[in-house]
Each structure stands twice: as C-alpha cells, then as structure tokens.
C-alpha positions in Angstrom: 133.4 -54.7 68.0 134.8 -57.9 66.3 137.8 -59.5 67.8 139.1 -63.4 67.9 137.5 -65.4 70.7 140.6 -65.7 73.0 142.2 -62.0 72.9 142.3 -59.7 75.3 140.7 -56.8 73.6 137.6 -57.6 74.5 134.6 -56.1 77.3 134.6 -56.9 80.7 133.4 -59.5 81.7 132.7 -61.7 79.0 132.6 -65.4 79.3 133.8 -67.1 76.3 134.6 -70.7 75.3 135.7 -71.7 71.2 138.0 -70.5 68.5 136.3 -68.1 66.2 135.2 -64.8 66.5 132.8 -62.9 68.6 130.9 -59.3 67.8 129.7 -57.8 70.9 128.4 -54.6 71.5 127.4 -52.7 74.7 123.7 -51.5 75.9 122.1 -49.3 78.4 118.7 -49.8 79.9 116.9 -47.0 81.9 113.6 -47.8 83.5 112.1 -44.9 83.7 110.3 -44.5 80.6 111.9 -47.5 79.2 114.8 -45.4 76.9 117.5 -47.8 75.4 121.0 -46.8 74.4 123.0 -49.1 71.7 126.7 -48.6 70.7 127.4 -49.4 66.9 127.8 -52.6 67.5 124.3 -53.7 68.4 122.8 -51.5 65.9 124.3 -53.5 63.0 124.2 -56.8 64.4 120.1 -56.0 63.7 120.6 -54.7 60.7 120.8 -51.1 61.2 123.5 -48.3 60.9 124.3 -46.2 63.7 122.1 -43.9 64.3 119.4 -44.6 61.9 116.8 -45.9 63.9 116.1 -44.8 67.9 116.2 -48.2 69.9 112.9 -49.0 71.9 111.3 -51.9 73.9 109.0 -52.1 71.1 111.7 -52.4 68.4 113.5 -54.7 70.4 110.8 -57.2 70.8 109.9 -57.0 67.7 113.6 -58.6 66.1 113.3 -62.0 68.7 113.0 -65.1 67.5 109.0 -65.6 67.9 109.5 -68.8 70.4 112.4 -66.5 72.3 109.8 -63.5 72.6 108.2 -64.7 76.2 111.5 -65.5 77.0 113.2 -62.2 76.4 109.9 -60.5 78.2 110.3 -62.4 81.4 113.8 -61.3 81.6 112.9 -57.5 81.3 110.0 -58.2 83.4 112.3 -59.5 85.9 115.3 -56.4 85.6 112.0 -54.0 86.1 111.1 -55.7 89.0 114.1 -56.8 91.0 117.0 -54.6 89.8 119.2 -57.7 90.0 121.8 -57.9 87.0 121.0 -61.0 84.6 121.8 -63.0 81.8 120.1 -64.6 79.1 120.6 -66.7 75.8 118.3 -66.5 73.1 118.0 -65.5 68.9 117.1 -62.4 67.2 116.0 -62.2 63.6 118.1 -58.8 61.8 116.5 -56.7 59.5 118.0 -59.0 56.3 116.1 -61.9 58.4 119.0 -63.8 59.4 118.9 -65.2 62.8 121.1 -64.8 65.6 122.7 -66.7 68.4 123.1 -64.1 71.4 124.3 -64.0 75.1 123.6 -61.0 76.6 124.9 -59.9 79.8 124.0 -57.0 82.3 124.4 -55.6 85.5 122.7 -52.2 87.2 123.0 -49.1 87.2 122.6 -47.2 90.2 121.9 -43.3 91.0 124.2 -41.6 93.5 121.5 -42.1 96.6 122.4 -46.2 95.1 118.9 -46.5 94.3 118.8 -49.0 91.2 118.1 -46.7 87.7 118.4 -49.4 85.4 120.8 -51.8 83.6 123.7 -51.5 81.1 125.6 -54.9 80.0 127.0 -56.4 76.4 125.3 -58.4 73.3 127.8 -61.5 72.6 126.8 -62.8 69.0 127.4 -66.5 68.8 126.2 -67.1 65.7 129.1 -68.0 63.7 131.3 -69.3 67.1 130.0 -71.8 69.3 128.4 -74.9 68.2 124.8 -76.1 69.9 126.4 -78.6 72.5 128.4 -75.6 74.0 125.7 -72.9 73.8 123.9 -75.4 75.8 126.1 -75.8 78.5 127.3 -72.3 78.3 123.3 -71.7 78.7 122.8 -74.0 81.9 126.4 -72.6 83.2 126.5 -68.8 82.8 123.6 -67.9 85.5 124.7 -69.6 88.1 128.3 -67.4 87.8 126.7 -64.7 87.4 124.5 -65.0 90.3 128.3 -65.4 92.3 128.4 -62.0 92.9 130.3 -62.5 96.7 132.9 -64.3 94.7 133.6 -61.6 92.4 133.1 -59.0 94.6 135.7 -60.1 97.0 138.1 -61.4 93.9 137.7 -56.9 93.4 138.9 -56.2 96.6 142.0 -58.4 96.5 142.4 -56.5 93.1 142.5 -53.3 95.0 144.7 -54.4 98.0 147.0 -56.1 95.8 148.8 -53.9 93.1 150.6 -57.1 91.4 147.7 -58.9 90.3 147.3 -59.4 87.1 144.8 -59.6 84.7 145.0 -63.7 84.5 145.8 -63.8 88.2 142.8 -62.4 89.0 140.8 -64.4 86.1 142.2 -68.0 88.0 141.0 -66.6 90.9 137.6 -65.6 89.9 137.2 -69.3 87.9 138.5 -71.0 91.4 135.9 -68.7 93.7 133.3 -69.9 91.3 133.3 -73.3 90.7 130.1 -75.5 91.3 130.4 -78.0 93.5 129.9 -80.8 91.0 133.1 -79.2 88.9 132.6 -77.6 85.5 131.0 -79.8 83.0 132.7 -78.4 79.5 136.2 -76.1 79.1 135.2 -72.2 80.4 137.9 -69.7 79.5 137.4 -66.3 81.6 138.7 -63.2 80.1 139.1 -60.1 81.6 139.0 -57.5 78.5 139.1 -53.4 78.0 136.5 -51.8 76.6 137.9 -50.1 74.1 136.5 -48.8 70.7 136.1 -45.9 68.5 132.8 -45.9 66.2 131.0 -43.3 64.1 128.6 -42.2 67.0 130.4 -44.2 70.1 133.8 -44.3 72.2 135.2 -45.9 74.8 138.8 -46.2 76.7 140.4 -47.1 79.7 143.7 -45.5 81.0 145.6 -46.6 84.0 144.6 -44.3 87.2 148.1 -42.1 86.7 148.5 -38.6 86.2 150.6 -39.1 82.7 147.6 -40.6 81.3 145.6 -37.6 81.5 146.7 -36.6 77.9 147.1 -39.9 76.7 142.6 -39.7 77.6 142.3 -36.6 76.2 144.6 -37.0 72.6 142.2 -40.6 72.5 139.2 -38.5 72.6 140.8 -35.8 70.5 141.2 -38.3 67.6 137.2 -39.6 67.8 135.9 -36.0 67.8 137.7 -35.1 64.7 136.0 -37.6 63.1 132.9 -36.6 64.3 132.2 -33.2 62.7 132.4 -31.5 66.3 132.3 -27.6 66.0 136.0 -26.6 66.8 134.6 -24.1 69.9 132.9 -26.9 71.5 135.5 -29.2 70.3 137.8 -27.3 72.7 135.2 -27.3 75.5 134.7 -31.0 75.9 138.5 -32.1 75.6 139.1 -29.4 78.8 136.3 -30.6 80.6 137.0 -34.1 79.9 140.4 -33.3 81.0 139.5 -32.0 84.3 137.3 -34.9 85.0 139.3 -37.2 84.6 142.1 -35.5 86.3 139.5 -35.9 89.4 139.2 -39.6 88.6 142.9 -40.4 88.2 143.5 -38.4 91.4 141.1 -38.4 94.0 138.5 -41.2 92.5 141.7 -43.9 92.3 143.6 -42.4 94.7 146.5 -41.8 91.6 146.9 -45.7 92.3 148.1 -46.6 88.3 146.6 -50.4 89.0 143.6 -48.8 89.0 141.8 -47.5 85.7 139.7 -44.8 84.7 137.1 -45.2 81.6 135.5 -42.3 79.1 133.0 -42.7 76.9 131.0 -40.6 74.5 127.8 -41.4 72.4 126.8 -38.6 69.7 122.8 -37.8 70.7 121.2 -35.7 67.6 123.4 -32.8 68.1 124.3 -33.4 71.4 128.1 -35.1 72.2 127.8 -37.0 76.1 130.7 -37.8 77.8 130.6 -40.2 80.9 133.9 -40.3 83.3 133.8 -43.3 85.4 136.4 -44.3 88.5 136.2 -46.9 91.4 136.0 -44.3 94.1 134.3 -41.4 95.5 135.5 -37.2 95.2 135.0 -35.2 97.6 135.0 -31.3 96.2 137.7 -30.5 93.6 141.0 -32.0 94.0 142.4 -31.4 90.5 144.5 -27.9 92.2 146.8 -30.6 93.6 148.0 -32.2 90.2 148.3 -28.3 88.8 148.7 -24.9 90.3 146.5 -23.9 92.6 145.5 -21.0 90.8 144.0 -23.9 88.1 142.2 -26.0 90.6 138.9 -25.3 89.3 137.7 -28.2 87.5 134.2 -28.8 89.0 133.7 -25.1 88.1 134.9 -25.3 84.5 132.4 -28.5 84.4 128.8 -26.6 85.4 129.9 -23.5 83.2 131.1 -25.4 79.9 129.1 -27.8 79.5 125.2 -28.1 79.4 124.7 -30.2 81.7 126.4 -32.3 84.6 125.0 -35.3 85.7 127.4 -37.1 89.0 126.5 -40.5 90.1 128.3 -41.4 93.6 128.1 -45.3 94.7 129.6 -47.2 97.0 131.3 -49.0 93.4 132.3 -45.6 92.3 131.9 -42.1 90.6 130.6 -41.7 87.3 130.3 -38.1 86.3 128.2 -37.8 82.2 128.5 -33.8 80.6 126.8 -32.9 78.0 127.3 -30.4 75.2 124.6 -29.3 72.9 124.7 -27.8 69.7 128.2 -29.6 69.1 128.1 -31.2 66.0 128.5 -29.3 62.6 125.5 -29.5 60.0 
C-alpha cells in the first residue's frame, strides 16, 4: 500500500515523521516451523509479484543488506525466544538489487489458551522518505515507545470507556503517555491509520462495530472475490459465513458499541481462500439469533458445516475467528 506520509489511510500503528510517501505492507510470523505470510505489499517491495515465490526464513535472510544480516538474526532470535513484540531498522537488497531503507514493526500473536504463537506487524519502506539524520533518531527513538506498552495499553482502555475520543485525541494522548523524560529530540507525528486494502491475493477492512455495517463487510468482500476467480458456489459460502461471523463480532465481540471496529481479512493460499474475523472481545456461544429471527441464529453452525475449516483464537485482547475454504478458486 502506498499512501502520502501524513494521511490517515494508513496501518495501525505506524510511526511516521517527513513529507513523502511511504509503502508498507503487513507480515505474519508463526514459530512453529518458521512459516511466513506476506501481503502484496512486501512481496514487491523485494522484487516479487504476489504469489510467485513462498516467503521463508531462508529467503528472507537472504535479501538483507550483508552488514544488516546479524542484525536482522538477533531480532528473530530474540521474537523466538521471548515472544515480546519488536522493532527494528535495517536495508534489504530486492531482486533488481536496489537497496532498501525499512522499519519494521510487530507485535504477537497469541493462541486462545494466550500462549504466544508468533508475530504479525508491518514493513515501512523509507527509502525514498526520510533522510539519514531522521532515520537515526527515528532508530534510537522507536524502541523505547514501543517498549511503552502500559502507556498504550491504558490509552486502549480510555478508548473503550470513552465513546467521543477520537482518532487524534487518542494519538495526543498516546504521544503525552510516552514521552521520555529528556523530551523528544526531533518532530514525531503519531498516526493512527485503518488497514485497509484490496490486492490480487490479499484484503483487509475495518467497519464500525454496528449492525448496518454487516453488509457494508460483506458487499467489500463481495467486490475482492469477484476479482479473484472464486467459484460462484463457494463464492456464496464464504460471503454467508463471513457474514455470520462478523455479525458475532459486531454483536457480542463489541458489544454492538459502533466506536468499536471489527476487521476481515483474506489471503488467497493455492486454491484455498482464508478469511480471519477479528473483534476486541470475547463470544460466548452464538449470539447472531438476536440481530435476526431466532429461527436464523445459527451462525457457529453454518461456520463448522461451510467451511473447511474453523480456526477461533480467544484472548484477553479479543476474538479472532480464520475459515477456510478449499477448492475455491477457478482454474
């Protein structure tokens, strides 16, 4: 995703600071057996279109900069070993050999015991956006914020117990919990940013946690699938499932509290479509009957018979429920 340093339509999260433009794509990190998701985005910035190469460990290492390589090693060693989010600068060379300027930012992912599973986080290309006096304040700044997680965390639950916040209320808040004692030393701009995007083999949206979003989800979704050679039958399986799961979200997950936000996303696996429905709280059995008829209030059992298989993460952060549908894409 491209988009000019200083919008809003950007990931969560990102710390940004200069005029220009920044690409940043998203990643997933699971620990057992080391498999790696990329989103479009990070796949090109390396040099590769979507889907034409399976990211590894191996592959990875093998596109840093050579005096970045123990660097970039460390850091994995470290996520392996602590589970702790991180953050790291360093270059990458691309497939064309051009180097690249990268900030790359993750926190964990957990299982539903909370047991740490692995990381997912965002590539920030700088190449072409900050000069080497920022990145190098940018580099001494950005752990210590990140390792701020009390600040953040309790910036969330005014969020929650505050409806009126807004985006930059809650950004001024987060910059005040988190200034170092000795003051900032250069200009920091935080943004808080949706992430939002519609790629050949990836999608993402956020919807407020309300029950006329539901289709607003589901015609978003409706619009990526078409483009993605999806077999019609299957087609029409996902969009209901989806719809029922996020139904679930909006309603018992976010309490039907439209501050709140529920997020879908879908990667295309080989011939497989995966679909991951993520809210800030916690169901418990099927609530979707009460947005509907009774009679309807079956969307956990519509779920386990449509699709393949049904994967639901319960934290204390949130519920993240992934389905997957095999033998969904034409050819």
């Amino acid at each position: 995703m491209t988009t000019p340093a200083g919008t809003r339509e950007q990931p969560p999260g990102v710390v940004a600071s200069a005029p220009g433009y920044l690409t940043v794509g998203a990643f997933r990190f699971w620990f057992v057996g080391q498999r790696w998701e990329w989103s479009d985005e990070v796949a090109r910035m390396h040099g590769y279109e979507p889907g034409a190469v399976e990211p590894t460990t191996k592959l990875l290492m093998a596109h840093k900069h050579p005096e970045d390589r123990a660097h970039v090693q460390d850091v994995l060693d470290y996520a392996l070993q602590s589970g702790e989010s991180f953050s790291s600068r360093h270059r990458f060379i691309d497939t064309a050999g051009k180097e690249h300027n990268a900030i790359v930012v993750a926190d964990r992912m957990l299982d539903e015991r909370g047991v740490v599973v692995g990381t997912a986080g965002y590539y920030i290309d700088l190449t072409d956006t900050f000069d080497e006096t920022r990145q190098e304040v940018l580099d001494a700044a950005l752990p210590d914020l990140f390792e701020n997680r009390a600040a953040i965390e309790q910036a969330k639950g005014s969020t929650w117990s505050n409806p009126l916040w807004t985006a930059e209320s809650l950004c001024s808040e987060l910059l005040q919990r988190m200034t170092p004692s000795s003051g900032y030393r250069d200009d920091v701009v935080l943004l808080a940013l949706r992430p939002s995007h519609a790629a050949p083999r990836s999608f993402a949206t956020v919807v407020p946690a309300a029950a006329a979003q539901i289709p607003v989800a589901r015609g978003r979704l409706r619009g990526w699938l078409n483009t993605a050679a999806v077999v019609p039958r299957r087609e029409l399986d996902i969009l209901l499932v989806t719809g029922e799961a996020v139904t679930n979200a909006i309603e018992h997950g976010s309490n039907g509290e439209p501050h709140r936000t529920v997020s879908v996303e879908a990667f295309l696996r080989r011939d497989t479509v995966a679909i991951t429905v993520s809210d800030t709280g916690q169901w418990v059995g099927d609530s979707s009957a009460s947005l509907r008829h009774r009679r309807r209030g079956r969307g956990l059992t519509l779920m386990g018979g449509l699709a393949d298989r049904v994967d639901t993460v319960r934290t204390p952060g949130g519920t993240r429920v992934t389905l997957e549908f095999d033998g969904a894409l034409t050819g």
